[in-house]
C-alpha positions in Angstrom: 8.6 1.8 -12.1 10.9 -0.9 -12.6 11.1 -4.3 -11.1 14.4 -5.1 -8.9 15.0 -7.3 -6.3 15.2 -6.5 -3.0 18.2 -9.3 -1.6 17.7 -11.7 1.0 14.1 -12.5 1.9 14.2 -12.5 6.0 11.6 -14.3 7.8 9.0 -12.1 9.1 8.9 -12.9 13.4 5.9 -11.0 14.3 3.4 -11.4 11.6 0.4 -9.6 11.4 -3.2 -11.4 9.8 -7.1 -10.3 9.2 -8.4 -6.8 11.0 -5.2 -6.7 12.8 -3.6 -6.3 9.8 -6.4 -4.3 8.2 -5.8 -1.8 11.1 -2.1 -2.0 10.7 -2.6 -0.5 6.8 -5.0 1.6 7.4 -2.7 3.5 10.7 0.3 3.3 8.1 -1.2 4.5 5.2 -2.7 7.4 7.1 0.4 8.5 8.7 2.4 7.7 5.1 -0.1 10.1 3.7 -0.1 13.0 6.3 3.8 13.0 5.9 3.8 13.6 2.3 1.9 17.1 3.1 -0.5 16.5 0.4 -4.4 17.1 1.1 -6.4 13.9 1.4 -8.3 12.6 -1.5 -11.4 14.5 -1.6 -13.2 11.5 -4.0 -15.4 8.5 -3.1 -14.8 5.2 -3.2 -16.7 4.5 -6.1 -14.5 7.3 -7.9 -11.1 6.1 -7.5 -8.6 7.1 -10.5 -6.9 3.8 -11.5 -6.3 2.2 -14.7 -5.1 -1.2 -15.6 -1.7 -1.4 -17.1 -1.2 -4.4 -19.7 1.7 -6.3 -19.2 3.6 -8.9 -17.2 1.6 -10.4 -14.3 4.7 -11.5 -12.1 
């Protein structure tokens, strides 16, 4: 992935905060995730592949 920018920032007029927003992700992420027509992650919590990637910060 590369870093570009996206243009104008525009103020956000309904924001969302805390377990609204939790909720919010999670009903996205969900529905993101069924669209794709992949199976759901069969792994725990605890067993999430990531890795750590050195390099800029910002």
């Amino acid at each position: 992935m590369h870093r570009a920018p996206l243009g104008d920032v525009e103020p956000d007029l309904s924001p969302v905060y805390g377990a609204e927003a939790i909720s919010l992700v999670t009903q996205l992420t969900r529905e993101s995730w069924s669209l794709s027509g992949r199976a759901w992650p069969q792994y725990v919590r605890s067993e999430t592949p990531y890795r750590f990637v050195p390099g800029r910060t910002s």
